[in-house]
C-alpha positions as CSV (number, residue, x, y, z in Angstrom):
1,X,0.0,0.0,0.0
2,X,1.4,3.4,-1.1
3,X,-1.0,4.6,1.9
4,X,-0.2,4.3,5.3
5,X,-1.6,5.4,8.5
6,X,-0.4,4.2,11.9
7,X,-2.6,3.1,15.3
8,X,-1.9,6.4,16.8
9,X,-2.8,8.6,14.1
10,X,-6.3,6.6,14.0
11,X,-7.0,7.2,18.0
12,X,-6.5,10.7,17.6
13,X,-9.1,10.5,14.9
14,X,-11.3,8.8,17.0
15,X,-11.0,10.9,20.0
16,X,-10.6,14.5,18.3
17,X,-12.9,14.5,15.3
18,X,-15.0,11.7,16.9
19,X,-16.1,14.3,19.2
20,X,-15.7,17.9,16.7
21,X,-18.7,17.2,14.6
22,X,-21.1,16.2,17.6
23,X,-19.9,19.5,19.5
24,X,-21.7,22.1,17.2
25,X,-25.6,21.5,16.7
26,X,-26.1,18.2,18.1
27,X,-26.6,19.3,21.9
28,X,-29.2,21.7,21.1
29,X,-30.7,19.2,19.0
30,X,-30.8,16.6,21.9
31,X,-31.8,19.3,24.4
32,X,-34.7,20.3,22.0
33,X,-36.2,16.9,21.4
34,X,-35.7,14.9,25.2
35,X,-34.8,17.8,27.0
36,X,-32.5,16.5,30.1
37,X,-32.7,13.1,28.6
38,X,-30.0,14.7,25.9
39,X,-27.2,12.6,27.8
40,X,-28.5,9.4,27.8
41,X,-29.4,9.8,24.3
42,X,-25.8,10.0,23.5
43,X,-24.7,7.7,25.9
44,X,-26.7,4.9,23.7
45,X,-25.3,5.5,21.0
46,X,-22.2,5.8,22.7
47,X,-21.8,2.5,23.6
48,X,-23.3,1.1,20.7
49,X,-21.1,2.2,18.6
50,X,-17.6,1.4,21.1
51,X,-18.7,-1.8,20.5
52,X,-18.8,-1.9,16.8
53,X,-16.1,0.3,16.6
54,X,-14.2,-2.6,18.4
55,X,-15.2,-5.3,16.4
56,X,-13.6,-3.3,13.2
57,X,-10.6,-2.9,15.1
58,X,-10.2,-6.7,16.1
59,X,-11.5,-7.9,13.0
60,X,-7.8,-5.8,11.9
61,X,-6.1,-8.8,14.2
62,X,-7.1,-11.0,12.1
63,X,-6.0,-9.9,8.5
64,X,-3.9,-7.7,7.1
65,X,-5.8,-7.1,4.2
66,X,-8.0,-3.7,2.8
67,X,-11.7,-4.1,3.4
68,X,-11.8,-4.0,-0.5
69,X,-9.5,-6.4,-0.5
70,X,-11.6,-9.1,1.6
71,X,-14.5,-7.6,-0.6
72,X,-12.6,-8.9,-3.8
73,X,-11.3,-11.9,-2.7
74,X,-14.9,-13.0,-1.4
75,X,-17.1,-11.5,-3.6
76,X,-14.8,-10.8,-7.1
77,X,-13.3,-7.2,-8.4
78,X,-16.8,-6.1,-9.6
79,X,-18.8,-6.4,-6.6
80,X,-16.0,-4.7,-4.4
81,X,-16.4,-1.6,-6.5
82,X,-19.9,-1.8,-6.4
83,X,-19.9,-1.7,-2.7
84,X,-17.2,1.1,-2.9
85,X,-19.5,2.9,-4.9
86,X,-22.4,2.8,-2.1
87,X,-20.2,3.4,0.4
88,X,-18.4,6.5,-1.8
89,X,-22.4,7.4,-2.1
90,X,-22.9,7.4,1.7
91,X,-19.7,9.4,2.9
92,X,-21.3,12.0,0.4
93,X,-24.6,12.3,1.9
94,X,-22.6,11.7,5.5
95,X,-20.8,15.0,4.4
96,X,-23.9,17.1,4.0
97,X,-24.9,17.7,8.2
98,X,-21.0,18.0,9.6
99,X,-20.8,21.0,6.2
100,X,-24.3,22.7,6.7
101,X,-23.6,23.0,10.9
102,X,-20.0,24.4,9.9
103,X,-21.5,26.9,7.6
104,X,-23.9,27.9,10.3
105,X,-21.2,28.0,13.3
106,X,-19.2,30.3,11.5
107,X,-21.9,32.6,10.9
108,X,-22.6,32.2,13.7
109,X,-20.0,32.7,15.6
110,X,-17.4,35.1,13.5
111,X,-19.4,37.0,10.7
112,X,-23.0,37.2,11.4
113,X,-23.5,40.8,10.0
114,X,-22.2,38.7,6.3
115,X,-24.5,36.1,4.6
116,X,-23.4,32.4,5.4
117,X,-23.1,31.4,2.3
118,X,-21.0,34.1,0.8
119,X,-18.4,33.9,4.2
120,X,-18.2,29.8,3.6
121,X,-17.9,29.8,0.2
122,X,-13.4,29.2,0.8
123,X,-14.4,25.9,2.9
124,X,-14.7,24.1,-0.6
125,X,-11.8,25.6,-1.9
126,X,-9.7,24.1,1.1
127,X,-12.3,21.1,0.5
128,X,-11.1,20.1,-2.9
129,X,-7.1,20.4,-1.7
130,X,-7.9,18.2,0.9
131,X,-10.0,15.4,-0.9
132,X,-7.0,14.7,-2.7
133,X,-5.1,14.0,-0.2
134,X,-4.0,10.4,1.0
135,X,-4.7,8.6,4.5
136,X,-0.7,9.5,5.3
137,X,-1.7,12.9,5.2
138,X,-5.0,12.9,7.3
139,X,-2.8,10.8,9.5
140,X,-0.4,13.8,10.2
141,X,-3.4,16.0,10.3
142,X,-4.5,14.4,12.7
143,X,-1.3,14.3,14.8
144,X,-1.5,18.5,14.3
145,X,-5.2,18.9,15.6
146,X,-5.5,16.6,18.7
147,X,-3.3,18.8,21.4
148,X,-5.5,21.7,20.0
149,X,-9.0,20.2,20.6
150,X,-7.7,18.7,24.3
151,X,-6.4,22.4,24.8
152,X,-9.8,23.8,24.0
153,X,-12.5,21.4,25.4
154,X,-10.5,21.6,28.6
155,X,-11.0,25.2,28.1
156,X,-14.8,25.1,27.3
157,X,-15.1,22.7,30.4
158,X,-13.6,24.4,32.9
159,X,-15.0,27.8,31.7
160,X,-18.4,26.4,32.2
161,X,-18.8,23.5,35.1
162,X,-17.8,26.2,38.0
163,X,-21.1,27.9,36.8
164,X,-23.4,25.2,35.9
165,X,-26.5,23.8,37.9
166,X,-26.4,20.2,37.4
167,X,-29.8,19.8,39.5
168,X,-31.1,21.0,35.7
169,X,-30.3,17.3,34.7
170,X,-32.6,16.0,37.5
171,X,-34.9,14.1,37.6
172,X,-33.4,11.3,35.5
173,X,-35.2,9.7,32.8
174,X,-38.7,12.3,33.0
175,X,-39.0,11.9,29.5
176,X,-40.9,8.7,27.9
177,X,-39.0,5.6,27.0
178,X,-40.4,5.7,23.9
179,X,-39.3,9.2,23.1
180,X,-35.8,8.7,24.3
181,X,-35.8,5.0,22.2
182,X,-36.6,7.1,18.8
183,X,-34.4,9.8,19.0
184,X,-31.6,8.0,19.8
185,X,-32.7,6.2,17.1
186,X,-33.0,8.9,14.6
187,X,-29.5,10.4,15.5
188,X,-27.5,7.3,15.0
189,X,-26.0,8.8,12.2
190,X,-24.2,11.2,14.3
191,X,-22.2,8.1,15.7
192,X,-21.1,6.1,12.7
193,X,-17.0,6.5,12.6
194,X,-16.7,2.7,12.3
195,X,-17.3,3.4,8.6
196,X,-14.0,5.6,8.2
197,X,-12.4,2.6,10.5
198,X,-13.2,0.4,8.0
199,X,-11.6,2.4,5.2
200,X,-8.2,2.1,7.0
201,X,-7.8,-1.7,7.3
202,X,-4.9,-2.7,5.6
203,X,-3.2,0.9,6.2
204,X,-1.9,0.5,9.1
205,X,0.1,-2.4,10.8
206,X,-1.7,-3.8,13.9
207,X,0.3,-4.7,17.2
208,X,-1.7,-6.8,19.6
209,X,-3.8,-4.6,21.9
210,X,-4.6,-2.1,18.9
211,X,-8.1,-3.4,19.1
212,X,-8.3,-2.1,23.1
213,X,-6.5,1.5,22.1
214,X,-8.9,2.1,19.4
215,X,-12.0,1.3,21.2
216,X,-10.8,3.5,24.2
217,X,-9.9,6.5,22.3
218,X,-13.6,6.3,20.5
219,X,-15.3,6.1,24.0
220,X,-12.8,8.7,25.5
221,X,-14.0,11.4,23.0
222,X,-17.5,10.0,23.2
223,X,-17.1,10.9,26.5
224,X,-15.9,14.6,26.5
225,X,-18.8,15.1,24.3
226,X,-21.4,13.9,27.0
227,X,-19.4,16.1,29.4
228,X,-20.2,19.4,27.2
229,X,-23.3,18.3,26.7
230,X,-24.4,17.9,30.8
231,X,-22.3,21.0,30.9
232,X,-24.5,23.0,28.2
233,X,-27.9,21.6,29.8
234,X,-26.8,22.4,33.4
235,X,-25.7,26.2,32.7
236,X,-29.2,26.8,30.7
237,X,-32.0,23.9,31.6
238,X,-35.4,24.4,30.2
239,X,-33.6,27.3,27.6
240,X,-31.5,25.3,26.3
241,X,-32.8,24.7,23.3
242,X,-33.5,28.2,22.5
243,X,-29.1,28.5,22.0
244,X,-28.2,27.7,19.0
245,X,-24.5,26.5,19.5
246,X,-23.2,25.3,22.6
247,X,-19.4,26.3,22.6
248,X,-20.2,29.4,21.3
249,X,-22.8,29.8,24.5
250,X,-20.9,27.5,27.0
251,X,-18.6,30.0,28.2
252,X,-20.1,32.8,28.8
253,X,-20.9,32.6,32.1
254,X,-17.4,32.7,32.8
255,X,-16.0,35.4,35.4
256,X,-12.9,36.2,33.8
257,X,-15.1,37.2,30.1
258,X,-16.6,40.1,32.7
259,X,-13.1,41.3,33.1
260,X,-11.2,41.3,29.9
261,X,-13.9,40.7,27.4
262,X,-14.8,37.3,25.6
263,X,-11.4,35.4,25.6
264,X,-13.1,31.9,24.4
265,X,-13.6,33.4,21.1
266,X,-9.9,32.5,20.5
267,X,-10.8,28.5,21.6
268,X,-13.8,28.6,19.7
269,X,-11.4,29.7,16.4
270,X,-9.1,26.7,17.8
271,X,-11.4,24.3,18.2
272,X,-13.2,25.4,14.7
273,X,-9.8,23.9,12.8
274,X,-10.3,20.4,14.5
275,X,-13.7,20.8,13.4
276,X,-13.2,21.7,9.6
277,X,-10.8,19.1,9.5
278,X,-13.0,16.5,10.8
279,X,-15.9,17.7,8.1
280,X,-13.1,17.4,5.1
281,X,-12.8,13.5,6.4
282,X,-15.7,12.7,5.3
283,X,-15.0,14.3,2.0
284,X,-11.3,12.4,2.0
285,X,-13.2,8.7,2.4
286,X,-15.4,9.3,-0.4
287,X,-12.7,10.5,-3.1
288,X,-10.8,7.3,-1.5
289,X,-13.6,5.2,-2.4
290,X,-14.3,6.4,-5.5
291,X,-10.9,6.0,-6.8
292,X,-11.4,2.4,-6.0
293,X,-14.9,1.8,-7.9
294,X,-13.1,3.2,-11.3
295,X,-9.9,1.9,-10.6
296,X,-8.7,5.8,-11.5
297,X,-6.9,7.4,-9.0
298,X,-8.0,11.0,-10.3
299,X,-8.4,12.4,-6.9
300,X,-8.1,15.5,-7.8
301,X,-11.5,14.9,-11.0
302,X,-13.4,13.2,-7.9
303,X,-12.8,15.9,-5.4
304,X,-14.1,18.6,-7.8
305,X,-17.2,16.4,-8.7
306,X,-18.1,15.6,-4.8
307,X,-16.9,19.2,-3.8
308,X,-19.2,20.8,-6.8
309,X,-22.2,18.4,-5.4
310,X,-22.1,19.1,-1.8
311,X,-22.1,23.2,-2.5
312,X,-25.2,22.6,-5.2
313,X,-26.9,21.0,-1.8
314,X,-25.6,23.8,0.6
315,X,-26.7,26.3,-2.0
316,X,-30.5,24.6,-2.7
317,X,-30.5,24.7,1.3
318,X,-29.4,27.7,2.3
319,X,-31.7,29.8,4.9
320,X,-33.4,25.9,5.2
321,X,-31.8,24.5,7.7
322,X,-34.5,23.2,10.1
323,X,-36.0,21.4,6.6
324,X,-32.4,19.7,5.8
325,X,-32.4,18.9,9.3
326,X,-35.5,17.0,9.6
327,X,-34.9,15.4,6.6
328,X,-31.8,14.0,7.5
329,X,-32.9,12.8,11.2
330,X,-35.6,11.4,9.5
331,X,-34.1,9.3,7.1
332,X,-30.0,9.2,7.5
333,X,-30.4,6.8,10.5
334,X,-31.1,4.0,7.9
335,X,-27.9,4.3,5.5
336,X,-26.1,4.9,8.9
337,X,-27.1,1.8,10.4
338,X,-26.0,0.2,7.3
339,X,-22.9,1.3,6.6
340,X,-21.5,2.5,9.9
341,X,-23.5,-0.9,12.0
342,X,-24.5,-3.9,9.8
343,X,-21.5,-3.9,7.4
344,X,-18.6,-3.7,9.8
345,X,-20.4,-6.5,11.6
346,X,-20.6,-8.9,8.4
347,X,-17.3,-8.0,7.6
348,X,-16.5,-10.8,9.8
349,X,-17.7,-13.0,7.2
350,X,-15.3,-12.1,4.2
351,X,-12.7,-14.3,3.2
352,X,-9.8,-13.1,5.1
353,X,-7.6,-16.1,3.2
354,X,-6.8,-16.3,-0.6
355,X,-8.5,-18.2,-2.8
């Protein structure tokens, strides 16, 4: 493989932008559909995916081989790229939430006197660089961004939990089973990054107790998410759904922001990065699939073509966000629990030997 990526690289992955993209919209979207139930929510899913996420990474123990390379040698050349080409198709339509919440944070949060779409317009210019980039390099991205999103969800944590009422949490469970039960349901997608796991079998050379550092490193960023998320509901309760972001509302509360003005603005910048970096993933695993299903490796043609589709969505969206997000929760649970659940589960049935 001209591709690598090692163990460590992947963990700080799966703890940095494992947590990034679920640190923007998707407390206020908890908050606003179980209300103080948002943590158990996520704590579902949570553990549902650690343990999917470890069955990817042990499945690694037991093969050295690409997950289109057990598709071949099971299933023949044709059908891999077939199945590259649905899972290409689902890290596309994967890409369309993490993009429209980044485009609505940094409105949001930087230039809300400028329309959105004209401020995020350069996010596809850096989108297209980055889609043609190989896993080595979103390894060493990834090496870059981890010390700065510890840094700055330390920061957002302790600006926040000497302020926050966590009697607002209380009592525990109010909200019907059912309810609970079908929005965890419905936001399943948001925890699916055993799908990108899957992508980087055979790039990396497992050591025996990968399987163990993987799966910890999902559920320690898991983790800090539920953390910001008790955080968020304690500072704000029953208004919590009426704030739009939560790191951009976390800290505000803070004593030192009465002093010297609002300091987090710099972590919010700093934590934006690890965020943008963790949207362009998605981006990455689709050209990488692509190039795969035509046996082409024209990253830079498939980049343009999934770069110029996502910005004809964001444009046909724009100023529709509560429509695009209904839609999704609706409906992306399905190819989620597919692709990111089901698959990575069967996988244990390819032919891990030659023919």
């Amino acid at each position: 493989m001209s591709e690598k990526i090692s163990v460590r690289q992947i963990c700080f992955i799966l703890i940095a932008y494992n947590a990034a993209t679920k640190m923007l919209l998707y407390p206020t979207a908890s908050a606003s559909a179980v209300g103080n139930a948002l943590v158990f929510t996520a704590l579902f899913n949570l553990v549902l995916q650690t343990v999917i996420i470890w069955a990817v990474s042990f499945l690694s123990s037991r093969t050295d081989k690409s997950f289109f390379q057990l598709l071949e040698n099971s299933f023949g050349k044709i059908a891999a790229r077939v199945i590259y080409a649905f899972f290409a198709l689902y890290f596309l339509m994967s890409a369309i939430m993490p993009i429209s919440e980044q485009q609505l944070f940094v409105h949001d949060s930087f230039y809300d006197t400028i329309p959105s779409l004209t401020v995020f317009l350069p996010f596809f210019i850096f989108s297209v660089y980055a889609g043609v980039k190989t896993f080595t390099n979103v390894g060493r991205c990834a090496d870059m961004m981890l010390p700065v999103f510890v840094v700055t969800a330390a920061s957002f944590l302790i600006m926040s939990v000497g302020q926050a009422d966590f009697t607002n949490l209380l009592p525990v469970l109010r909200q019907p089973f059912g309810k609970v039960a079908g929005y965890s349901l419905s936001s399943l997608f948001r925890f699916s990054e055993s799908a990108f796991l899957l992508m980087f079998m055979g790039y990396y050379k497992y050591k025996k107790g990968d399987a163990a550092k993987l799966t910890i490193s999902y559920a320690l960023g898991g983790l800090v998410v539920i953390a910001i998320m008790a955080s968020f509901y304690s500072l704000y309760g029953a208004l919590t759904p009426t704030r739009s972001f939560a790191l951009s509302n976390i800290s505000v509360f803070f004593p030192v922001i009465g002093f010297v003005g609002r300091v987090d603005l710099f972590f919010i910048y700093a934590f934006d990065l690890v965020a943008l970096f963790a949207t362009v993933l998605h981006i990455q695993m689709c050209v990488h699939c692509l190039s795969f299903t035509f046996n082409n490796k024209m990253r830079i043609l498939y980049s343009l073509c999934v770069n110029a589709a996502l910005l004809a969505v964001i444009i046909f969206t724009n100023n529709n966000y509560t429509g695009l997000h209904k839609f999704i929760g609706y409906w992306m649970w399905i190819p989620a629990l597919l692709f990111a659940y089901l698959i990575p589960i069967l996988a244990w049935a390819l032919r891990r030997k030659n023919k």
